[in-house]
N, C-alpha and C positions, 0 to 999 in steps of 0.2 A: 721471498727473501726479506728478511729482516732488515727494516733501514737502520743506516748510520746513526748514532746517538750525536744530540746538537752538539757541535765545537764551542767552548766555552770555558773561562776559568774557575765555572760557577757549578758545571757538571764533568769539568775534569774528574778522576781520580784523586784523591791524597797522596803525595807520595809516602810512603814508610817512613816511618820514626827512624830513625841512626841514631847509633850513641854518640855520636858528634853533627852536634846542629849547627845549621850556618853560624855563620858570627853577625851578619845581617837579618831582621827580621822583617815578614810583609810590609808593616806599618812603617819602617824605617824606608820604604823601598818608593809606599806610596808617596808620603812625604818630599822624600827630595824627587820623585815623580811632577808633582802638582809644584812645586817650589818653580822647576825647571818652564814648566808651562808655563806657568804663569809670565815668567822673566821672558820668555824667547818663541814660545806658540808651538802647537802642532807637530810642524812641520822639522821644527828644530829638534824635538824631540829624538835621540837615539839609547840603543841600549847600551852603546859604550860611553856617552855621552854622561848618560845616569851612573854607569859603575864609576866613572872620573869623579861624580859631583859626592858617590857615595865615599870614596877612595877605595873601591875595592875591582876587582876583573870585573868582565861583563859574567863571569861563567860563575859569579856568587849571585845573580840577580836572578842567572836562568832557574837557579834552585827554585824560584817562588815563581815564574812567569814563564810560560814556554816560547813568550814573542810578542812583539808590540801589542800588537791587537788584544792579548789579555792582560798588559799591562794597565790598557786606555780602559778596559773592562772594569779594575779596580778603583782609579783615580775616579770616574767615572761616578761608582757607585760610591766613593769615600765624600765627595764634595753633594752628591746627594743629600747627603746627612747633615748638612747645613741645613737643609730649605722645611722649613719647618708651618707642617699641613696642619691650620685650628683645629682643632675639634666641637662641634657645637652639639646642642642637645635640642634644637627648637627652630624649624623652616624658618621665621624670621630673619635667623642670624645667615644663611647659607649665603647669601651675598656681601656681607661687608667681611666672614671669609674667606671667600673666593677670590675678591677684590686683596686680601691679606696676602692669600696665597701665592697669586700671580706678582705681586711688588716683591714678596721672599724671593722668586725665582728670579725675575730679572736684575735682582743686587747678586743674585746667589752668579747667575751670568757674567755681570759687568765686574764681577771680583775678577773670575775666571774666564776671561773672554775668549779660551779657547772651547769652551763648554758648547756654545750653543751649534757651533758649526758639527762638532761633536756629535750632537745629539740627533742634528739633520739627516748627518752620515748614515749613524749606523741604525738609525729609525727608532724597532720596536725589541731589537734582539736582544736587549740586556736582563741577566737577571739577577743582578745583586740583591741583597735584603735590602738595603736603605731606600732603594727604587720600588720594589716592591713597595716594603710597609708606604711608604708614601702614594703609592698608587691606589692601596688596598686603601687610605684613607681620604684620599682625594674622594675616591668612590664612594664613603662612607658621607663624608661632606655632600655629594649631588642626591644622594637617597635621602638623608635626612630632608633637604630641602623639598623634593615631592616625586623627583624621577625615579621611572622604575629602575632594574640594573644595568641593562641595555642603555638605554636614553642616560642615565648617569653616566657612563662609560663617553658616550658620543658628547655631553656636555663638557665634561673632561678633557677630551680630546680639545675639543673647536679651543678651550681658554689654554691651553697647552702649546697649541701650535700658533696659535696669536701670540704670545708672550715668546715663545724661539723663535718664532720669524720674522720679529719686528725687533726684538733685542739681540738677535746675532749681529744685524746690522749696526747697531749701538756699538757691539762687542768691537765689530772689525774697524770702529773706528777710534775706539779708543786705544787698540793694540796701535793703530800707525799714529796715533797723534801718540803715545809712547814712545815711539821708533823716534818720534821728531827730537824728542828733547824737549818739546815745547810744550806748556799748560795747553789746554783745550780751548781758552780763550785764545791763546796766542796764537794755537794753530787757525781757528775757524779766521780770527782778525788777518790774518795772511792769505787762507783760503780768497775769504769774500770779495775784495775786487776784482780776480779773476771770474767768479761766476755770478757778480752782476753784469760782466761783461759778457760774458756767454747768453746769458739770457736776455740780453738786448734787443736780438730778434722777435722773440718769442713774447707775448703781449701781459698773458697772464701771469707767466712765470718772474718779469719783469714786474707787474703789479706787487705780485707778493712779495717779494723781496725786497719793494721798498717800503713793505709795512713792518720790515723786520730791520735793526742792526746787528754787527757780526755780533755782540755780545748777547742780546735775545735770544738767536739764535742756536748759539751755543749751550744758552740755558734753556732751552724748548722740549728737549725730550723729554722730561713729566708729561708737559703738556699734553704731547702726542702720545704716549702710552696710554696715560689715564683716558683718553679721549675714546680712544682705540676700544681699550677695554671695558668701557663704558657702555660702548654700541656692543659687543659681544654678550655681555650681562645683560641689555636690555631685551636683548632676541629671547637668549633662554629666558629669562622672568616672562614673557609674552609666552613661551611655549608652557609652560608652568599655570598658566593662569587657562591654559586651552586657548590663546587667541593666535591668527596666524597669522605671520610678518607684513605690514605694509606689502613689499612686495613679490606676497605669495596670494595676495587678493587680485581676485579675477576681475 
């Protein structure tokens, strides 16, 4: 038996031309899609919610989307198109763009902080063009540099999942310090004596915190990214050169 063909808004059918076209179009649809996210998250998201912000039924929107999930498809792949992959011509460069690549994505995140949990969710399933082409070129970036396509793809991956897994967190908190009303200083300055109190018990957590104040703080996540991704670059550049990681020596 023939398997099912993948569900998707990307291997749907077209539907037929009509001599009367919506009065809405995709791009109209994304837009106040991504608008919506942005202001209210995920969660908030509905398809009557979006015909209200378009002023039209929900049953002008199903014209373009058969259902959430290919709606998130689109937005998805529209805000891809932001994140913009170097292109180099010479191994040297494949680090200070890779290093480029991963700061585009986590601004590309922190714009739309419903993106990274997004992208946790629904993994590897997408296949817009803009995800593509930029995947097709990430991959282009790790070859140039010296991996083969395989090993390219795996490098790929580890700085990909480094950058949504330390930046969804970013995301989720700059969606509630949102919610607060309050700057991010104002939030963390209100946070912080509550969890220096909490970590009063605890010796080291109590160290560290008092090498910090709330305002440090607050401005610290470069720090921890670049750091982060720093140690990730380093490994691949050691696999790159044939050396094998501190701790893969016997």
């Amino acid at each position: 038996m023939a398997s099912e063909e993948f569900d998707s808004v990307w291997t749907r059918p077209k539907r037929n031309r009509r001599r009367e076209q919506p009065a809405l179009s995709q791009e109209q649809i994304v837009a106040a899609a991504i608008k919506l996210l942005d202001a209210d998250g995920l969660e908030a998201l509905t398809m009557r919610k979006l015909g209200a912000e378009l002023g039209a039924v929900a049953t002008a929107v199903y014209w373009h989307v058969a259902n959430k999930d290919e709606l998130i498809e689109l937005v998805v792949d529209h805000v891809y198109g932001e994140i913009d992959v170097p292109e180099i011509s010479s191994p040297d460069e494949w680090r200070a763009a890779a290093t480029e690549f991963a700061q585009n994505f986590r601004a590309t995140i922190l714009r739309h902080p419903w993106l990274g949990s997004t992208l946790a969710d629904i993994g590897v399933t997408l296949l817009g063009p803009n995800l593509l082409r930029s995947s097709d070129r990430t991959l282009g970036l790790y070859q140039t540099a010296g991996f083969g396509l395989r090993e390219a793809n795996y490098a790929s991956t580890a700085v990909l999942s480094y950058v949504v897994g330390l930046t969804s967190a970013e995301a989720a908190t700059v969606s509630k310090v949102k919610r607060s009303g309050l700057s991010e200083q104002e939030w963390t300055a209100k946070l912080w004596p509550a969890a220096e109190q909490a970590a009063e018990p605890y010796p080291r957590l109590k160290a560290l915190y008092a090498e910090y104040t709330s305002s440090s703080a607050a401005e610290g996540g470069d720090e921890v990214f670049d750091y982060g991704l720093t140690c990730v670059l380093d490994g691949l550049e050691a696999r790159l050169r044939g050396q094998r990681p501190p701790d893969e020596v016997a």
